[in-house]
C-alpha positions as CSV (number, residue, x, y, z in Angstrom):
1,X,-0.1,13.7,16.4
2,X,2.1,11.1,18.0
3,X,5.4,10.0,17.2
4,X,4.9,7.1,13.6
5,X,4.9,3.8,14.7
6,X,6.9,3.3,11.0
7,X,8.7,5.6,9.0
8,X,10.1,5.7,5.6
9,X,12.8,8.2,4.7
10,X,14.3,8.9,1.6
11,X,13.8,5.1,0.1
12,X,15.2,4.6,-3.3
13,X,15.2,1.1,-5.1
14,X,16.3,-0.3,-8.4
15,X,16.5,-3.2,-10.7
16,X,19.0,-4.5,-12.8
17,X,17.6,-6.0,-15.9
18,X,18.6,-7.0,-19.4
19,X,17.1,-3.1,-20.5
20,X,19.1,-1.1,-18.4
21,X,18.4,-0.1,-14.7
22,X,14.8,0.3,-13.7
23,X,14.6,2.4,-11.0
24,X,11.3,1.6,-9.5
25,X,11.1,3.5,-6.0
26,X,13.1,7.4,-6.4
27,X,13.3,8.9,-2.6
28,X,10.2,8.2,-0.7
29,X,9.1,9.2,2.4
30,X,6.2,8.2,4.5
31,X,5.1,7.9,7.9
32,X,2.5,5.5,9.5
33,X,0.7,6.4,12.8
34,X,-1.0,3.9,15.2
35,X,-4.8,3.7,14.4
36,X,-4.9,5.7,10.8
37,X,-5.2,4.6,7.9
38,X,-2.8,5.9,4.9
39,X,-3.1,5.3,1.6
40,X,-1.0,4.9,-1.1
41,X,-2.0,6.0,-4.7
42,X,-1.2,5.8,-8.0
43,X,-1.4,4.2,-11.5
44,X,0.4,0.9,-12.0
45,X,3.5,0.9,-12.4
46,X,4.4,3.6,-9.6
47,X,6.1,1.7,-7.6
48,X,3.5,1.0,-4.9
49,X,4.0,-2.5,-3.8
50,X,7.8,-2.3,-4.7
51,X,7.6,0.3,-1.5
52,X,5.6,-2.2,0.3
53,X,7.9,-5.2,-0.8
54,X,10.7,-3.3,0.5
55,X,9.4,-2.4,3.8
56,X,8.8,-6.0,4.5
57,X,12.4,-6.9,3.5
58,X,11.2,-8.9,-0.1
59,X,13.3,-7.3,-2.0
60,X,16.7,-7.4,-0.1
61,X,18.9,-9.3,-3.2
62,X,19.4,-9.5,-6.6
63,X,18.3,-8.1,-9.1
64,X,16.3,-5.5,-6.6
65,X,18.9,-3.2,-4.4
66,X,18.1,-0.6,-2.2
67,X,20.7,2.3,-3.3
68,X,19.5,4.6,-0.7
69,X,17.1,5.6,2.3
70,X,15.7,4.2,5.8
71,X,12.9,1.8,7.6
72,X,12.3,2.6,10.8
73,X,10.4,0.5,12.9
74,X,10.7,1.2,17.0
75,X,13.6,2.9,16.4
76,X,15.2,0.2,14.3
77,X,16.6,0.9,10.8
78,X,15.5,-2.4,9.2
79,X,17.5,-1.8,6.1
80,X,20.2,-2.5,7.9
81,X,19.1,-4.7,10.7
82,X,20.0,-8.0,11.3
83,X,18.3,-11.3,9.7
84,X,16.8,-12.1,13.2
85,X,15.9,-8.8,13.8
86,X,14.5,-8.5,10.5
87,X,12.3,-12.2,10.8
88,X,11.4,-10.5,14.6
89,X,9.8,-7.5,13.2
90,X,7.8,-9.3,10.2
91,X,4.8,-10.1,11.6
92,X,4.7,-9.0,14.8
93,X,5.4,-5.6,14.0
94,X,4.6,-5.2,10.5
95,X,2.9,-7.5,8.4
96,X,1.3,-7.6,4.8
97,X,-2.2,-9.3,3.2
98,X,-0.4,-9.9,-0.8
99,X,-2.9,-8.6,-3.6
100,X,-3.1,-12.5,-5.2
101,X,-4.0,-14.6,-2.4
102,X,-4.5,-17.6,-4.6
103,X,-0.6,-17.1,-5.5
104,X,0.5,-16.0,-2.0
105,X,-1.2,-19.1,0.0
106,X,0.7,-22.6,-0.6
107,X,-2.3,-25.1,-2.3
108,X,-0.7,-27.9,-0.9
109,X,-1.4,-27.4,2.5
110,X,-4.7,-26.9,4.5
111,X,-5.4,-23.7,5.5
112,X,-5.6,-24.5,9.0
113,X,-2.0,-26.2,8.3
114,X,-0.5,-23.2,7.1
115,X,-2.1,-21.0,10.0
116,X,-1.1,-23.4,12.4
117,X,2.6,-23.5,11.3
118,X,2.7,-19.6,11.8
119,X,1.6,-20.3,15.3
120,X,3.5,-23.5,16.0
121,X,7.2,-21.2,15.0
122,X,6.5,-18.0,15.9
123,X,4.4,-18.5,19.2
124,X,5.5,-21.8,20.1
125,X,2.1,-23.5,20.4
126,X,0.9,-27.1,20.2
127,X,0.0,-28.8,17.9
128,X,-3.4,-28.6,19.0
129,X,-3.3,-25.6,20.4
130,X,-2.4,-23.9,17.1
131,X,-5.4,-25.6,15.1
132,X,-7.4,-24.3,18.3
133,X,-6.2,-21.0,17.3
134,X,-6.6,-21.2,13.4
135,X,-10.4,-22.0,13.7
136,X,-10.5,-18.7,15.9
137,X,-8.2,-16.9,13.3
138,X,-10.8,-18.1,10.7
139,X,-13.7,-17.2,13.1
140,X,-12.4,-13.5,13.7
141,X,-12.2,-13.3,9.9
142,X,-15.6,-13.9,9.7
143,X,-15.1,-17.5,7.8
144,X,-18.3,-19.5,8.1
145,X,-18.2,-22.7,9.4
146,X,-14.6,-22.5,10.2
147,X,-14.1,-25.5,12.5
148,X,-15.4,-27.7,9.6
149,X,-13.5,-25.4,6.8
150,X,-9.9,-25.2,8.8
151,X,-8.7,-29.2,6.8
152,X,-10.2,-27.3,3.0
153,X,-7.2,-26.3,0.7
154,X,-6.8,-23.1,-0.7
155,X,-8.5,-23.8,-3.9
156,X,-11.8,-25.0,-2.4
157,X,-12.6,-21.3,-1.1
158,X,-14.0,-18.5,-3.1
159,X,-11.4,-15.3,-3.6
160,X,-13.1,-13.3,-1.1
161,X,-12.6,-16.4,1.7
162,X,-8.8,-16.7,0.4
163,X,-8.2,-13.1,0.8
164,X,-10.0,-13.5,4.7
165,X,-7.8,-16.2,5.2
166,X,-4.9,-13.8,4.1
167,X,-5.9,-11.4,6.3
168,X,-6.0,-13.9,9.5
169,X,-2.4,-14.9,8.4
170,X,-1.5,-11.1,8.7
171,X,-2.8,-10.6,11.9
172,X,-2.1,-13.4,13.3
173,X,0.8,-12.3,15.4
174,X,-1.2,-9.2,16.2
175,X,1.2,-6.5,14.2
176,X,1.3,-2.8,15.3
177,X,1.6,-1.8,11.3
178,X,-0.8,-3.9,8.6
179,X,-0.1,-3.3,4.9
180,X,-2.8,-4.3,2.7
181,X,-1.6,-4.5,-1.2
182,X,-4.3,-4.4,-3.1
183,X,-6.5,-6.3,-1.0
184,X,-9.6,-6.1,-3.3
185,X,-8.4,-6.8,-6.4
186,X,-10.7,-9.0,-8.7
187,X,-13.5,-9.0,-6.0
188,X,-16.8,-7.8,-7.0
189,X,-17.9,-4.6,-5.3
190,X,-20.3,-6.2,-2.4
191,X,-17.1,-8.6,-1.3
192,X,-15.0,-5.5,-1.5
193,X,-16.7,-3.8,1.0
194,X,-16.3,-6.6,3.1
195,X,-12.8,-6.6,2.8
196,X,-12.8,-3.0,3.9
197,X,-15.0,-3.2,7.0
198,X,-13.2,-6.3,7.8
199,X,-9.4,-4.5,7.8
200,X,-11.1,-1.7,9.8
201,X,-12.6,-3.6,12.5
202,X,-9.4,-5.7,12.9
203,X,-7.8,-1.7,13.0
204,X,-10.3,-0.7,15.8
205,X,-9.1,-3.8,17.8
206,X,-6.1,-3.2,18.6
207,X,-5.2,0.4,17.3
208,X,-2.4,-1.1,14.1
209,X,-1.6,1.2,11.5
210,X,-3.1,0.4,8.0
211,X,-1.4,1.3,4.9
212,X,-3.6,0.3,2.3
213,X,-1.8,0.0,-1.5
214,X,-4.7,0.9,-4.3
215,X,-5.7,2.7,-7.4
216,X,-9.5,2.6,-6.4
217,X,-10.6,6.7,-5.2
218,X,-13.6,4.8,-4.3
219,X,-11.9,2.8,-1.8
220,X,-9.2,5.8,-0.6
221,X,-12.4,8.3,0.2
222,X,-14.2,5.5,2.0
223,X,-11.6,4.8,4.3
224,X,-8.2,6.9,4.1
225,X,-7.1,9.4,6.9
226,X,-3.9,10.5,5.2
227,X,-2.9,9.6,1.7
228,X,0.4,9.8,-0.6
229,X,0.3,9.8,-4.2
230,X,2.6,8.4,-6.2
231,X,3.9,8.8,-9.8
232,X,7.0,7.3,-11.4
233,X,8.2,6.0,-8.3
234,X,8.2,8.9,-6.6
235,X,5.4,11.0,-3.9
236,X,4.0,13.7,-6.0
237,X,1.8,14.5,-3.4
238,X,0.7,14.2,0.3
239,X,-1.9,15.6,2.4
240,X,-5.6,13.6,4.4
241,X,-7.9,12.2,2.3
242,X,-10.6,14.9,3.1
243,X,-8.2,17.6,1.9
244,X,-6.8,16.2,-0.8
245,X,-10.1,15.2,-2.7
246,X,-11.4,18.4,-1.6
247,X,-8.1,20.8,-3.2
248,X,-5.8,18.9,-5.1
249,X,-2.6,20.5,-5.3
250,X,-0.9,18.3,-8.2
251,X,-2.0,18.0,-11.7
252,X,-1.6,14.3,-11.5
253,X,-3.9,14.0,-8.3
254,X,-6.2,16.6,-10.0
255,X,-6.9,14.3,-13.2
256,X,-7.1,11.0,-11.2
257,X,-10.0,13.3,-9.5
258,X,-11.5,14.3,-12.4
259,X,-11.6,10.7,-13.9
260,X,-13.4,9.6,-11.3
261,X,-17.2,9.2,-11.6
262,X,-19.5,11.1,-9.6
263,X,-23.1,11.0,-8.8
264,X,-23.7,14.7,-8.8
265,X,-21.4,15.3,-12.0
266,X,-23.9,12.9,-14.1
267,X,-24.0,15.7,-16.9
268,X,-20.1,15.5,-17.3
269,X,-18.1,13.5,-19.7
270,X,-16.2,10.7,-18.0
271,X,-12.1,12.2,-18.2
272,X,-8.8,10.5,-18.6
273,X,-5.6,11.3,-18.2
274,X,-3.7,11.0,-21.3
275,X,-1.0,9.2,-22.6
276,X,0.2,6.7,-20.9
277,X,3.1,6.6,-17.3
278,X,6.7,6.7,-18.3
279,X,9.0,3.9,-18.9
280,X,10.7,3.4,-15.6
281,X,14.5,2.8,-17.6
282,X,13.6,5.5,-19.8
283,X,12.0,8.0,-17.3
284,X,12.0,11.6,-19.2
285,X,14.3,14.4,-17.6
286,X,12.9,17.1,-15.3
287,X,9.0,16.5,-14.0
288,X,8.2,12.5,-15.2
289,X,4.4,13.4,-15.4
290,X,5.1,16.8,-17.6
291,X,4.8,15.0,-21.1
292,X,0.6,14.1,-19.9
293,X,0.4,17.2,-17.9
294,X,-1.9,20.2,-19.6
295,X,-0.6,22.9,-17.3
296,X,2.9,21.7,-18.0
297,X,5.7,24.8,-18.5
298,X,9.1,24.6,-20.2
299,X,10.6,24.6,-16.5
300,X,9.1,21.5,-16.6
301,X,10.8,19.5,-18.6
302,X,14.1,20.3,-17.4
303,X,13.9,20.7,-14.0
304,X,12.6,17.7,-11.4
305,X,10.3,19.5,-9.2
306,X,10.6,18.5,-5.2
307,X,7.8,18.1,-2.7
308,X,7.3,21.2,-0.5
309,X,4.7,22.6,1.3
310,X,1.9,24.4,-0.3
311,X,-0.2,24.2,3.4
312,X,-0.4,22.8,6.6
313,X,0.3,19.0,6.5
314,X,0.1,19.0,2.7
315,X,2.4,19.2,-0.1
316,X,2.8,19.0,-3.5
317,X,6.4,18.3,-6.3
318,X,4.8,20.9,-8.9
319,X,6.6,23.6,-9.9
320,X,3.0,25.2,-10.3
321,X,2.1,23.4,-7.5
322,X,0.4,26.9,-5.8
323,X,-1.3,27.9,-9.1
324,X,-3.1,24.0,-9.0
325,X,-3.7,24.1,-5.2
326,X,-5.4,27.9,-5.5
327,X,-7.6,26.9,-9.0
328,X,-9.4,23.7,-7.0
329,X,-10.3,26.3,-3.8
């Protein structure tokens, strides 16, 4: 496999609140590589989008800081890069399609306005020349009618247009790394789809990296090449989709497979996981998952386990982590 086009190492972040320190993101790592699609998994809470946030430089003040850890993108460390390297990178390089796009797209303004003014900065167009280029922004998003919809407002589009209009904002500058948080959220299932088919056509363009932020399996086995799993803000887990649903190797992973429904399981009560993920001020001592965890050992609630191989290009943070990855063979 080629060299990332974007890689994360050892990425902690925290927040300072009234309850004590929340320490949201705890030593991530993750690579993107041009033209795959990785996703990231886990329950709310995880610290998903706080990674995502991070990586695009949205959480670079108070109360967030990042205590540890590196973003590299074309050999630039943008936790410590420059403001103007930093407003360089974001969207041409990496960009990001926000999970409310109601929330993330400014309802005073046009859509075509606020496409335009991307254009008009970054790119230096016209100010006809950028509302040329909105309509075709609109157009590649597959918005109908979008030389008559580029003057609409925000509001006056249904969520699945807002979240194509997102998407044309995101790509816009045509970015070598997309991050999509989310991107499907309160759709229903056939606009979904659309979504998805959408963000991978705009992929086979021009060959960007995709990390896509969800807790749908649904969405990860559709479309994933490589996923990460993440629990209490940290990677319990990493391997390609195919593998991972196939062999789980972490009892976390294991029971958001088994709470998944299935077609050929239709005899098989629906599982959950139980209890509920930990309090991330109050996050209990050695594995955070061991108090929901049925396979859980006394070593496991005093000592954190750390993620190490169990096969090629997979690994697991389980202290049973071979016992797990042998029982789903």
């Amino acid at each position: 496999m080629t060299a990332p086009v974007l890689r994360v190492e050892d990425l902690s972040v925290e927040f300072a609140t009234r309850e004590g320190t929340v320490r949201a993101v705890r030593g991530v790592g993750l690579e993107v590589h041009a033209g795959r699609t990785l996703a990231v998994l886990g329950e709310s809470g995880s610290g998903k989008s706080v990674t995502a946030q991070t990586i695009m430089g949205l959480l670079d003040m108070p109360p967030a800081r990042i205590t540890s850890g590196s973003i590299v993108y074309d050999g630039t460390d943008l936790v410590t890069a420059d403001e103007r390297t930093r407003m360089r990178v974001n969207g041409e390089g990496v960009a990001m399609v926000f999970q409310d796009a109601l929330s993330a797209l400014n309802p005073v303004y046009t859509v075509g306005h606020q496409l335009g003014e991307l254009l008009r900065v970054r790119r230096k167009l016209s100010s006809s020349a950028a509302r040329a280029k909105a309509v075709e922004l609109m157009e590649r998003v597959r918005i109908p009618a979008a030389a008559s919809r580029v003057d609409d407002y925000p509001h006056q589009f249904s969520g699945g247009m807002r979240q194509r209009i997102m998407i044309a904002l995101a790509v816009a500058l045509d970015p070598r790394v997309l991050i999509a948080d989310e991107p499907t959220t309160a759709l229903d299932v056939t606009v979904q789809a659309q979504i998805m088919q959408l963000l991978k056509e705009l992929q086979h363009e021009n060959g960007m990296g995709l990390v896509l932020i969800t807790h749908d399996l649904g969405v990860v086995a559709e479309v994933a090449d490589d996923v990460v799993v993440m629990y209490a803000g940290r990677i319990v887990e990493r391997g390609t989709a195919e593998e991972l649903f196939e062999r789980p190797a972490h009892p976390y992973t294991r029971g958001l497979l088994r709470s998944m429904p299935r077609p050929d399981r239709e005899d098989d009560e629906l599982w959950a996981i139980p209890g509920a993920p930990p309090s991330p001020v109050h996050a209990p001592g050695g594995c955070a998952f061991h108090p929901r965890c049925d396979t859980a050992i006394e070593r496991c609630r005093s000592d954190r386990p750390v993620l190490v191989p169990v096969a090629p290009g997979r690994a697991s943070a389980c202290h049973l982590r071979q016992e797990v990855f042998d029982a789903s063979a």
